[in-house]
C-alpha positions as a printed Julia matrix, in Angstrom:
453×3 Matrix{Float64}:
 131.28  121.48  154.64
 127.97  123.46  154.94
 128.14  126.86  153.35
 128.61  130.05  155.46
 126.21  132.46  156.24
 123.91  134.19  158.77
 121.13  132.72  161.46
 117.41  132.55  160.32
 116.89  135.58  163.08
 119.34  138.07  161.73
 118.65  137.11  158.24
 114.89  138.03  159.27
 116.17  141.57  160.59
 118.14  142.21  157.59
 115.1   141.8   155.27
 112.6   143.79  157.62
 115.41  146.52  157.49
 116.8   146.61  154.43
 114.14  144.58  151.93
 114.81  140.67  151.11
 116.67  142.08  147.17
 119.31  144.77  149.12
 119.84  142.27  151.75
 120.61  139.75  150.09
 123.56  141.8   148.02
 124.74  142.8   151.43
 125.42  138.86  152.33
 126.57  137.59  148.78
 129.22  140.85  149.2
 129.7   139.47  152.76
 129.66  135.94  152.17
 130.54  135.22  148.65
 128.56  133.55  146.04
 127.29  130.4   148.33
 125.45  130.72  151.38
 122.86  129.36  153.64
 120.74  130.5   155.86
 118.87  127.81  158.05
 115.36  128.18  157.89
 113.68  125.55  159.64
 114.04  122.46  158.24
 114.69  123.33  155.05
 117.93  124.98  154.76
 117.95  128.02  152.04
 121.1   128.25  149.87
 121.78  130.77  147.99
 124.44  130.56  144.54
 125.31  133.48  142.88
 127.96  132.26  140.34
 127.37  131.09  136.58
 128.78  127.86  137.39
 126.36  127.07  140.14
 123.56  128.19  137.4
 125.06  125.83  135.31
 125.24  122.75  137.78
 121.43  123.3   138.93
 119.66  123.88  135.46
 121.91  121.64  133.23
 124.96  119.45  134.34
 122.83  117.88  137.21
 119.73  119.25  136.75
 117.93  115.31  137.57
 118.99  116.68  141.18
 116.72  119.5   141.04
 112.91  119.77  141.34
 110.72  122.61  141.9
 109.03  120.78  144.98
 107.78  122.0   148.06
 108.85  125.63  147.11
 106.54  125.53  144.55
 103.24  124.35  146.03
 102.12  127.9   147.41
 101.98  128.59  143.04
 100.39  125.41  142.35
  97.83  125.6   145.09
  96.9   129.39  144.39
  97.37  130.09  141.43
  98.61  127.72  138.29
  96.9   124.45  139.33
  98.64  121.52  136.9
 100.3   124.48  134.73
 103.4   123.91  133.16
 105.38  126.69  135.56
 105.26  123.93  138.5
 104.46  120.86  137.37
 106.62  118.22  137.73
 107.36  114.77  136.93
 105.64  113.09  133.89
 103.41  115.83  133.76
 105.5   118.78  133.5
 107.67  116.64  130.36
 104.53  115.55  128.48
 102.95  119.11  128.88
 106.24  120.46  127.97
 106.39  118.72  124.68
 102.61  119.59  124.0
 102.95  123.16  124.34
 106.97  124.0   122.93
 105.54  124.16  119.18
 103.51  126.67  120.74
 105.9   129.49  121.63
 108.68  128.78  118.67
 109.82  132.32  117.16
 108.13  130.78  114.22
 104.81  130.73  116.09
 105.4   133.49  118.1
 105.93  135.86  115.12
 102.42  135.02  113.9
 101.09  137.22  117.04
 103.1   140.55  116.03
  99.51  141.92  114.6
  97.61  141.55  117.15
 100.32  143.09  119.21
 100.85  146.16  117.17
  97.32  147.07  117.11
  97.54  147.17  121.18
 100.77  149.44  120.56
  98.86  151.76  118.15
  96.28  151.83  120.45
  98.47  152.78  123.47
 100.29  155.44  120.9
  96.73  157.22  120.51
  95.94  157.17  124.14
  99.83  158.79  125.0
  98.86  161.2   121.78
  96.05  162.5   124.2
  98.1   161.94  127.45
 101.11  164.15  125.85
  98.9   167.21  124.8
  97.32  167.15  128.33
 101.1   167.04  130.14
 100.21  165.24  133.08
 101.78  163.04  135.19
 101.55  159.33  134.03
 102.13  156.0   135.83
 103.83  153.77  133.62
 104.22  150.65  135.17
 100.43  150.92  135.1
 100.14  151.64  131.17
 102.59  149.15  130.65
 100.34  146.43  132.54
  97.43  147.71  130.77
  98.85  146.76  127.35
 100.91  143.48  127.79
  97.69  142.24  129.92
  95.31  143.05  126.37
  97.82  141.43  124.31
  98.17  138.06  125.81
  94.14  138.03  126.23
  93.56  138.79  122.69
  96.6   136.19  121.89
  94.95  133.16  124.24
  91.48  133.89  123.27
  91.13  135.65  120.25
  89.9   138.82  119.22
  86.35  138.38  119.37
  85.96  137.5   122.79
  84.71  140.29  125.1
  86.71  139.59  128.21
  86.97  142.52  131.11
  90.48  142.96  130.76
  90.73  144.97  133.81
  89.05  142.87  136.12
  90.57  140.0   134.4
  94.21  141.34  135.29
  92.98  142.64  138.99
  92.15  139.27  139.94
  95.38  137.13  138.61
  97.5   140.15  140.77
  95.01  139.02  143.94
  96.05  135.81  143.09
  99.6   136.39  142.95
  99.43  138.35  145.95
  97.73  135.84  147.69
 100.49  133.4   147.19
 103.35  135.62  147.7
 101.66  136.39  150.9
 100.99  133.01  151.86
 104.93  132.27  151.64
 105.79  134.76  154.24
 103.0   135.83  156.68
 101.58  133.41  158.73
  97.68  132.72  157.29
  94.8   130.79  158.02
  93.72  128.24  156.29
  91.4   128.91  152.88
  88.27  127.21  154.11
  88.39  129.87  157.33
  86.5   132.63  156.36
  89.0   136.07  156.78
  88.33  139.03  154.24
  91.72  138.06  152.33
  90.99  134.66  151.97
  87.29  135.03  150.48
  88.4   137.87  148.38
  91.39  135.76  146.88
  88.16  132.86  146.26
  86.64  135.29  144.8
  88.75  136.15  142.19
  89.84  132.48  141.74
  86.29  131.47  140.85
  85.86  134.85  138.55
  88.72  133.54  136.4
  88.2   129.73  136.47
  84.61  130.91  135.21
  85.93  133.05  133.25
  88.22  130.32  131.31
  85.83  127.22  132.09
  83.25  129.75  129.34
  85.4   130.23  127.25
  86.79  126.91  126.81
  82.45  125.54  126.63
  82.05  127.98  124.26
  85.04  126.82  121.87
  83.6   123.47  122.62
  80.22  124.35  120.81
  81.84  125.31  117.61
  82.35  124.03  114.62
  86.46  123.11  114.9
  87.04  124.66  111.51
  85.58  128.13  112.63
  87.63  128.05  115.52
  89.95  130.97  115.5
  93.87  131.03  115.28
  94.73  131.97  119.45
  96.66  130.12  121.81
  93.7   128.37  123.39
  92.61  127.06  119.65
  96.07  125.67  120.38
  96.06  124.33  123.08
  92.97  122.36  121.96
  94.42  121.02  119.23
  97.64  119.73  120.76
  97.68  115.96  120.84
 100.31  113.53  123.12
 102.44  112.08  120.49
 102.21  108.27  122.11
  98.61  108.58  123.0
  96.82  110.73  121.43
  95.23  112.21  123.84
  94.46  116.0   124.24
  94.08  118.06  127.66
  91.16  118.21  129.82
  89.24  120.75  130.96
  91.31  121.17  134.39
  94.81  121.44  132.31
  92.95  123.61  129.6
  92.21  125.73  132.01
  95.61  126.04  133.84
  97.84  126.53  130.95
  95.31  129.31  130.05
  96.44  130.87  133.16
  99.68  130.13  133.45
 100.14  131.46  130.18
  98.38  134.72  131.26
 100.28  134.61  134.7
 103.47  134.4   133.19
 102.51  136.12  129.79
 102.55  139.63  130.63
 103.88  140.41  134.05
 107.52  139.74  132.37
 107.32  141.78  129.56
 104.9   144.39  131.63
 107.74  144.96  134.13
 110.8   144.65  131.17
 108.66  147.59  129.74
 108.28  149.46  132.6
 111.94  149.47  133.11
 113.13  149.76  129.43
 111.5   153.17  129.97
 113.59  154.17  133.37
 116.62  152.86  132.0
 116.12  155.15  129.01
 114.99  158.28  130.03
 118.06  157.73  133.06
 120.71  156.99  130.03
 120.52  159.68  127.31
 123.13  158.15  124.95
 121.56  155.13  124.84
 118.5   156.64  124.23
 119.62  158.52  121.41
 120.91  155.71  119.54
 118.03  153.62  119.69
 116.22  156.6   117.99
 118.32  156.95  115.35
 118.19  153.1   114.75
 114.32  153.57  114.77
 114.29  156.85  112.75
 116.39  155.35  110.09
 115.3   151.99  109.55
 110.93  152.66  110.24
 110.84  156.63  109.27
 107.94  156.41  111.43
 105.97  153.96  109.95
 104.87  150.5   111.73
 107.17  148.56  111.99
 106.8   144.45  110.63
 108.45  141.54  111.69
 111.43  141.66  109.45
 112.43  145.29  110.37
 112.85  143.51  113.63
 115.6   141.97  112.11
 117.12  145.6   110.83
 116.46  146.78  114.22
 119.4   144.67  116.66
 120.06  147.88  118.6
 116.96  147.96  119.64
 117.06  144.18  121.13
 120.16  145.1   122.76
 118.6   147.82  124.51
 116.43  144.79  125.71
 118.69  142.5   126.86
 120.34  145.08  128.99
 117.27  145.9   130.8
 116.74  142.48  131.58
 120.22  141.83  132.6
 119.87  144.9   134.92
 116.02  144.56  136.05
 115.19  140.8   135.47
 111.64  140.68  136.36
 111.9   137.45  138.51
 115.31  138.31  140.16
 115.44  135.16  141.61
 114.05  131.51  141.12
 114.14  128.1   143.19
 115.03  124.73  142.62
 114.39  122.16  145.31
 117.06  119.22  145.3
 115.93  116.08  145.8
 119.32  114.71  146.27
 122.22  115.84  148.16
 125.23  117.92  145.76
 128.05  119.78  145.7
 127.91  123.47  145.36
 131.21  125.59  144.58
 133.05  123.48  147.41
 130.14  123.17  149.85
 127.66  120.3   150.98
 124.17  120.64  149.56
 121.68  118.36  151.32
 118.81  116.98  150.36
 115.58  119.0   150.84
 118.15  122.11  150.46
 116.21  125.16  148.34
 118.66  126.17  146.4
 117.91  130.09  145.1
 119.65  131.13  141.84
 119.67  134.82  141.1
 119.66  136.33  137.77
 119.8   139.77  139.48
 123.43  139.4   141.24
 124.57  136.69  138.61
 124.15  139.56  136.07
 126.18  141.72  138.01
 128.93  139.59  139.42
 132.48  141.68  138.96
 133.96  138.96  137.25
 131.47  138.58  134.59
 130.78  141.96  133.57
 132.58  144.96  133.47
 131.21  147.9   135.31
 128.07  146.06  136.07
 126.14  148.76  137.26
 126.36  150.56  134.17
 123.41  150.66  131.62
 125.11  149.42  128.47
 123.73  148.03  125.4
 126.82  147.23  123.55
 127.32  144.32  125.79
 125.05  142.7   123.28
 127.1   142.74  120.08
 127.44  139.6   118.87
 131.25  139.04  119.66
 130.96  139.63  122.79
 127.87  138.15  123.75
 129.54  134.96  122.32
 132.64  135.61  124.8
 130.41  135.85  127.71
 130.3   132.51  130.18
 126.66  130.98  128.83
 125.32  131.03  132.59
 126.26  134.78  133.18
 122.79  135.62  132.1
 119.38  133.78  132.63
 117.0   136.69  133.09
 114.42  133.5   132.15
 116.12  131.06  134.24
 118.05  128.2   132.2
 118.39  124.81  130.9
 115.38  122.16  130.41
 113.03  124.29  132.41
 113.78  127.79  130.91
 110.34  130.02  130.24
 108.9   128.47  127.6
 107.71  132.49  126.61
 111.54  133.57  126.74
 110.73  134.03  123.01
 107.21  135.61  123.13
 108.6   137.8   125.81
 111.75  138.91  123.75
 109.78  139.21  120.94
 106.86  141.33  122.38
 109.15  143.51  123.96
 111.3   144.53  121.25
 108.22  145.55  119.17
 106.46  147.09  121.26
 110.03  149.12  122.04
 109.8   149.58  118.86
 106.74  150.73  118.25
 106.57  153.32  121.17
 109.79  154.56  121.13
 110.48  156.12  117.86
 106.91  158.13  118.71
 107.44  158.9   122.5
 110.37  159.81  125.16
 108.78  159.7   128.36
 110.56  161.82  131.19
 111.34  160.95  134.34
 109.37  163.49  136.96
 111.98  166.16  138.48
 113.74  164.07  141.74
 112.89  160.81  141.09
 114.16  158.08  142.01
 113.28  154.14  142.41
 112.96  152.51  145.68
 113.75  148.47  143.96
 111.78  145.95  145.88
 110.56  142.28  145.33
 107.83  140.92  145.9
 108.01  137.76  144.69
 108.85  139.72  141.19
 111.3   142.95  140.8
 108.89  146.16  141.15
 109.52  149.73  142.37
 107.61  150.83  145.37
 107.18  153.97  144.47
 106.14  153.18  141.11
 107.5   155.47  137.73
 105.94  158.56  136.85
 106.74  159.91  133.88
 105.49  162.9   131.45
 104.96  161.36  127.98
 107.06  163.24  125.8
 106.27  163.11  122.06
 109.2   162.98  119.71
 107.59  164.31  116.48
 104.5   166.6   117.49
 104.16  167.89  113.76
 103.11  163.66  112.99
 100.12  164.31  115.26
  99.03  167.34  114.14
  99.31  166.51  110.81
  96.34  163.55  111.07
């Protein structure tokens, strides 16, 4: 039996009226938590339960693929990276790079990241005293985009950060577009297809020089960053290290994938704050009495679980990639209904994290879902903000981890405000955004710190 749900043309009409995210909640409310809609050939399913999460990503994951959903990312913008490889490649590259983004490894970053935070501090300082209107989700982007440049490449490397970032977002763009407007081919020569090659070849350049560069060094001078890393990392069997071509791509992958996530967790850490005043006030007294307004290090992290919870529940709430594809390549059995081959099946960490019978009030901002007990109650597939099973982000940790410190650092020093009759219009396109973007006053929590320098 084929699962319910609505023609490719009203399904169309829905989106242009309501946005693809709202409509979609209208349908799994409508339909329940499988349904199809037929487009084209390749039928779109969608599976809103844990268990369904659990049967894609784990039990009989060998039936799932990221395939032809996949190749507008691989042909625009990650190449061979480890997002949508597949096969051989994707497991060998897999095992290369997962030393890579331990907590162990991760945790060896936290400097470089704090300095970025102390940085941003001193420019909200400046931005505070002035009492202007800020856009976050822009400083936010600013910051997570300098870390993971200065983590991949080191600190000594002058890279435009700015133009570095502005071209990856054409390049997202690009693809995101490609999925759903109709587009000529690259090789024809429109305004949006040589300004998307011209960013392409700005960062391949960019990269390809760097990578040369590291290449004309002595080995032992090299510097501790990601791409050192990547250098390094040898195939177990064979021996061999990447090439130039993967070098590259997991370079940008890794900057694709390394800050939009925690950019946009940010970004909405701050909303959900400023929008929930107890919680707010707790995680400043956790902050006020375990830092006292000093740095903090990476074991205070460990003194500071309030603070991760505050986390987690923005990414239950506001998962930056509130939804995610897996191809089968095999027919299957979804909650009671046929799956055929070819099928795309789309899993949904933004209505799986707020399905009724999962969590209670789901709506509700609420970081005490995170205690321990009953995070260990919870059905393990009620949550995947970073999808789940083999192919879970391999930066779920540096994600987590960057978050909560810069949370940490930023928060016991600022309470930005929401601006007076605000609120978000939630879109997606292709990740979770606000149209209307979030401006905020930055509020400072101790002025007499500042004045005191």
């Amino acid at each position: 039996m084929r699962p319910p749900g609505p023609g490719l043309l009203s399904f169309g009409l829905g989106v242009y009226q309501h946005g693809f995210l709202q409509h979609v909640g209208t349908l799994w409310r409508e339909y329940g938590d499988v349904f199809q809609i037929q487009a084209g050939r390749q039928p779109l399913v969608f599976a809103m339960h844990p268990d369904a999460v659990a049967q894609v990503t784990v039990a009989n994951r060998k039936n799932y693929d990221k395939v032809a959903s996949y190749d507008g990312v691989r042909d625009y913008i990650t190449g061979k990276g480890l997002v949508a490889s597949t096969g051989e490649l994707w497991r060998r590259q897999r095992k290369l790079m997962a030393p890579l983004f331990t907590p162990a490894s991760v945790g060896t970053y936290a400097e470089r990241m704090i300095v970025d935070a102390e940085r941003l501090g001193e420019r909200w300082d400046e931005l505070a005293a002035e009492g202007e209107v800020v856009e976050v989700a822009e400083e936010m982007t600013r910051v997570t985009a300098a870390i993971i440049l200065q983590v991949m490449f080191g600190s000594g490397v002058e890279l435009p950060i700015d133009r570095v970032r502005e071209a990856v977002e054409v390049m997202i763009g690009y693809s995101t577009r490609r999925r759903v407007v109709p587009t000529p081919p690259l090789w024809v020569p429109t305004p949006r297809n040589r300004h998307y090659v011209e960013m392409r070849e700005f960062v391949h350049g960019a990269i390809a020089d760097l990578v040369a560069t590291r290449r004309a060094e002595d080995p032992e001078a090299w510097p501790d960053d990601l791409l050192t890393r990547l250098m390094q990392a040898r195939d177990d069997e064979t021996g061999e290290a990447m090439d130039e071509e993967l070098l590259r791509d997991e370079s940008l992958t890794i900057f694709f994938a390394g800050h939009e996530t925690t950019a946009r967790t940010m970004t909405f850490a701050w909303y959900a704050l400023a929008h929930n005043p107890e919680a707010e006030a707790k995680l400043h007294d956790e902050l006020d009495r375990v830092l006292g307004g000093r740095v903090p290090t990476v074991d205070d992290l460990r003194r500071l679980p309030y603070t991760l919870q505050v986390v987690k529940e923005v990414l239950r709430l506001y998962p930056a990639a509130p939804f995610y594809v897996r191809d089968a390549v095999g027919p299957d059995q979804i909650g009671g209904f046929d799956i055929p081959e070819g099928a795309a099946v789309m899993l949904s960490p933004y209505y799986t994290h707020r399905h009724p019978d999962f969590w209670e009030e789901p709506e509700r901002f609420d970081p005490d879902r995170w205690t321990p007990e009953r995070e260990a109650a919870r059905h393990k597939h009620a949550y995947h903000p970073f999808a789940a099973g083999a192919r879970i982000c391999i930066g779920n940790h540096f994600s987590l981890f960057e978050t909560h410190l810069l949370l940490a650092v930023l928060a016991q020093r600022f309470a930005p405000r929401l601006v007076a009759g605000y609120e978000p219009e939630w879109e997606m396109q292709g990740v979770l955004g606000m149209a209307n973007g979030l401006p905020m006053t930055i509020t400072r929590r101790f002025p007499e710190r500042v004045a005191a320098k």
